[in-house]
N, C-alpha and C positions, 0 to 999 in steps of 0.2 A: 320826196325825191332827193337823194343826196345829191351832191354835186360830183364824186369821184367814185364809181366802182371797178377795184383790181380783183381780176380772178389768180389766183393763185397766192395760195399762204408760203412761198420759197423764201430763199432771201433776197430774191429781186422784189416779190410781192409784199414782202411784209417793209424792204427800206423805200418804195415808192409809197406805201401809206403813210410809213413815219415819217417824210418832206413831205407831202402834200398838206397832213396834219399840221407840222411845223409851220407852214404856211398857212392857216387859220381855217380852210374849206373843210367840209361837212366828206366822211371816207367811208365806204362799204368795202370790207376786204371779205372775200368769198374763196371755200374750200370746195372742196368734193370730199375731202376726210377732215379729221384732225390737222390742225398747222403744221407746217414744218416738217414732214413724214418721207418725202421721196428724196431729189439729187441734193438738194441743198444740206439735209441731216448725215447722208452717207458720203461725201467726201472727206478729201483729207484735210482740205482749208489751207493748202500752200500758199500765199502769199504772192505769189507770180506763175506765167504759166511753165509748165515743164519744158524747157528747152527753148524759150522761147525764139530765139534766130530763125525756128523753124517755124512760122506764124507769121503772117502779114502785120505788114506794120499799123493796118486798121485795127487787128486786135490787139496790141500793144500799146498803141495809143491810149486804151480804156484803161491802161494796167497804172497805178503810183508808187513807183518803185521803193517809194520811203515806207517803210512801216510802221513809223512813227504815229502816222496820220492815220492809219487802221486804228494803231494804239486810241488816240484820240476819241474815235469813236467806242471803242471799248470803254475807256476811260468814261463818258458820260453815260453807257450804260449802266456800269457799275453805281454812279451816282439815281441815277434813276431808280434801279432796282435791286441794286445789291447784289448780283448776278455778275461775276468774272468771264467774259469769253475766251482768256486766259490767250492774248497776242503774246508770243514768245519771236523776238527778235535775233534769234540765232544763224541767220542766213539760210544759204541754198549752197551746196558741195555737187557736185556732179564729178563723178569718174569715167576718168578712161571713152571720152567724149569722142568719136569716129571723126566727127565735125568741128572739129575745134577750130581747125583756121578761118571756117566759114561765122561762128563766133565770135571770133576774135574782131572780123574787120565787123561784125553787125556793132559791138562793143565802141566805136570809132564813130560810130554815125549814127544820124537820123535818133528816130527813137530810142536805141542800144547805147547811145551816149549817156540817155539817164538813169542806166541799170546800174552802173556800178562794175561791170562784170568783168571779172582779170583773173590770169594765171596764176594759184597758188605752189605752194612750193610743199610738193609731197610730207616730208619729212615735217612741219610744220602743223597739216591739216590731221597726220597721224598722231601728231605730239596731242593736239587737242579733242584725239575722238580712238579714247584707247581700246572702246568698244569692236573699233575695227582692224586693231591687231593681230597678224594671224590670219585674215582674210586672202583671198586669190591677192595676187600684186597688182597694187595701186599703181599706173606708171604715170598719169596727169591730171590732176584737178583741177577745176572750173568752178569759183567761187561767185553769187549775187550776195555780199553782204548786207543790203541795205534790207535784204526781203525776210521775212518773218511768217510764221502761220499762227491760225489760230482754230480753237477749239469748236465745229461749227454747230453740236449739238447745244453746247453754251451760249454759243453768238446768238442761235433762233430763239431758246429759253428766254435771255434777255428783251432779245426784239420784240418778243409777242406779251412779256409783263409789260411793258413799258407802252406798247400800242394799248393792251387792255387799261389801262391806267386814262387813257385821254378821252375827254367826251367827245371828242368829233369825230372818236374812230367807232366804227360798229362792226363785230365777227361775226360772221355765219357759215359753222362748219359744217360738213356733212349736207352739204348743199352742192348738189352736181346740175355742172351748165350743159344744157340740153339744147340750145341756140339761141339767138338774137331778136330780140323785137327792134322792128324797124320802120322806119316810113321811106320807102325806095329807098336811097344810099345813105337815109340817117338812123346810126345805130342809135336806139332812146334806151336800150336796157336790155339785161337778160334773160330768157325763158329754163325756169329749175323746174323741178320737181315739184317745189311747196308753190309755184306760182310765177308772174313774171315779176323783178325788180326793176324798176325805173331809174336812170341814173344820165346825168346831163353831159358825162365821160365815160367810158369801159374801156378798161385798159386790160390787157389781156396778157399774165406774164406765169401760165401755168407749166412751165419747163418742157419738159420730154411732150407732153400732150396739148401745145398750143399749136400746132401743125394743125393737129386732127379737129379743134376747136372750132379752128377759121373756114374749114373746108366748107360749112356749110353758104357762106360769102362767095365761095367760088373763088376763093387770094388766094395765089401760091405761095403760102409760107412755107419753107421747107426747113420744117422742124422734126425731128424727129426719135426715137429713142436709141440708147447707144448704151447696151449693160455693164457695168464694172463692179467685180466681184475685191473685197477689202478684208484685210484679218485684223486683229485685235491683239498684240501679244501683252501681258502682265509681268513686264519687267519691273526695272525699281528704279528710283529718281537719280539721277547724275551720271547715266549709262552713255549716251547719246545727245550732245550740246544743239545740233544743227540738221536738217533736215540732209538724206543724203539719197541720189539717184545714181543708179549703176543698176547693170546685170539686167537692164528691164524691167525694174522696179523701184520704189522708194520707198523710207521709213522714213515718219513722222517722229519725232517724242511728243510726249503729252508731259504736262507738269507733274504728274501723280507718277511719271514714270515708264506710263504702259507708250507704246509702240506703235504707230500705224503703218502695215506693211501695204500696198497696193501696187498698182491695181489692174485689172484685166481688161479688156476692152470686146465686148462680144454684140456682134447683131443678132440679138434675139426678140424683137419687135419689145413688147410689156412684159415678157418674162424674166423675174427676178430671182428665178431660185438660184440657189449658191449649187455648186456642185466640187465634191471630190478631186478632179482632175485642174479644179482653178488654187485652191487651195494648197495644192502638194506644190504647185508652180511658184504658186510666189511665198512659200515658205522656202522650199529648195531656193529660190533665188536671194532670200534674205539673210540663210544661209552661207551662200558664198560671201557674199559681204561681209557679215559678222556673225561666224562661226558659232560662238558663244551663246547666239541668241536660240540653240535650239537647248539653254539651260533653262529657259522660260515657257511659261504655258498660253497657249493660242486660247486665249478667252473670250472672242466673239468673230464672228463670222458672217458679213450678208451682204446686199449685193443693193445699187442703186443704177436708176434710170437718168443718164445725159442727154440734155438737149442739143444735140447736134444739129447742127449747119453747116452750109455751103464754107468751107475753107476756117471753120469755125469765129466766123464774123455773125454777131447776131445782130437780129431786126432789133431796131429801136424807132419808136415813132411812131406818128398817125398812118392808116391805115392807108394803103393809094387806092383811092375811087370813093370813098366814105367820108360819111363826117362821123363824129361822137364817139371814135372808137380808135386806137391804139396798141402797139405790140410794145412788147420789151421780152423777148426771147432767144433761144439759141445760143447761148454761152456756153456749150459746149462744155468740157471742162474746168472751166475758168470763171465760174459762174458766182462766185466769193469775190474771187481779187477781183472781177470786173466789174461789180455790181455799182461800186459806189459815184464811181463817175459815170455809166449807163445810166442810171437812175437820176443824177444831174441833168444830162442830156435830156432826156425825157423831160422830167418834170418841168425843167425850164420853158420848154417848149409848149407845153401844157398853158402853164403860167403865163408868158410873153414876157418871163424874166429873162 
């Protein structure tokens, strides 16, 4: 019997194994595929959430507005594994903002005081993003400098050498959770396919489908899926310094260069196809931004499942009415930037640190 089993190989799942590990106990991390495959591989890894004034201050609170401290953690992945998740600290630009004054005073107070967030000066934000020359008119920018993105099919690559690397962790992929062994309100383990696994914790933090998970407990977790379709452009390196949101959309840069334009937001329950009519959208829109970009080629294409929640505040914590079992889900969007202090929260809690 281990002492900690996490369902879900994400990047909630995979950084609550690597603290629990860190912390000396015996870890069973549990897939239903391959690691790292659904919302956590198919984002864009912005570094803060999109807009966020418009977000409770319970979800902000999980945010660390420094990048620095991402860096950090990349920083000892790389020593670990050799694996760059590749933090680029180039801020957040937002245009032509509807809401700015509503902004401005979040910026003044409460949690918004540690964002950083202020009014740029047009002519300045154009001097350093020539890519956007030539675009519809800029009339007001909205800068988070302290906020950075990172790479997140790198970030998971890293995660999962550095778990495989530790003897207290154990993987089991391609293992789907079919329900709970229990003795009345104590969860003891999970029932798969290959059998049940016995574990003295379950923690449960399998994104879009830990709603559907819990159902069988009879909990309302109201988790649930939320599709967004993403493109891939194959620019060249030094086009684009800083992440930029307008028009309904944002571009990423990547260090190599390429682009990440997104993203759609669709209720289509588990369905992930990409479609036609998402793609022309947020090309055309990336488009108005930076005209130029249609000199480059759209080189990937696909579409992930968000773990949505009530007001996009996700459950953390032991389950109510149970013992031996535990949530860490619903991160909605935000599910990167919020991960590293959600998973404090938790595991501390865990621990009785």
């Amino acid at each position: 019997m281990v002492d900690f089993l996490v369902v879900g190989g994400g990047i909630i799942g995979l950084l609550i194994t690597r603290k629990l590990a860190q912390a000396g106990v015996s870890v069973l991390l549990v897939d239903k595929q391959k690691l790292a495959q659904e919302s956590s591989w198919a984002g864009g890894g912005i570094l803060a959430p999109m807009y966020p004034w418009r977000y409770p201050d319970a979800l902000n609170e999980l945010v660390d507005w420094n990048a620095e401290n991402f860096k950090q953690l990349a920083g000892a992945l790389i020593e670990e594994t050799g694996i760059d998740p590749e933090v680029r600290l180039g801020g957040v630009n937002m245009l032509d903002v509807s809401d700015d004054a509503a902004a401005m005073r979040w910026a003044t107070q409460g949690v918004g005081a540690n964002s950083g967030l202020y009014r740029r000066e047009v002519g300045d934000f154009l001097g350093s993003e020539p890519l956007l020359r030539g675009s519809e008119s800029t009339h007001s920018v909205l800068t988070l400098p302290m906020v950075g993105n990172v790479r997140n099919p790198r970030l998971l690559k890293a995660l999962i050498k550095s778990l495989r690397q530790q003897k207290n962790v154990q993987i089991l992929e391609y293992c789907a959770l079919k329900g709970f062994v229990r003795k009345g309100a104590h969860v003891t383990g999970i029932e798969t396919a290959q059998g049940p696994i016995s574990a003295k914790e379950c923690i449960v933090a399998a994104g879009a489908w830990s709603g559907d998970l819990l159902k069988c407990l009879e909990v309302p977790v109201s988790v649930s899926p939320v599709k967004g379709q993403m493109l891939l452009i194959k620019a060249k390196p030094g086009l684009l310094a800083s992440v930029v949101l307008a028009q309904g959309c944002y571009l990423i840069p990547r260090q190599d260069g390429r682009i990440l334009v997104g993203s759609t937001i669709e209720h289509q329950g588990y369905d992930k196809t990409t479609t036609h009519e998402a793609r022309d959208s947020l090309l055309n829109a990336a488009y108005r931004i930076a005209p130029s970009l249609k000199d480059y080629p759209v080189e990937k294409h696909w579409a992930g499942l968000r773990p949505s929640s009530p007001e996009s505040i996700p459950y953390i914590g032991r389950l109510e009415g149970f013992k031996g079992i535990s949530v860490c889900a619903g991160h909605f969007r935000n599910g990167v930037v919020t991960a590293p202090r959600s998973v404090d929260i938790l595991v501390n809690q865990l621990l009785g640190t």
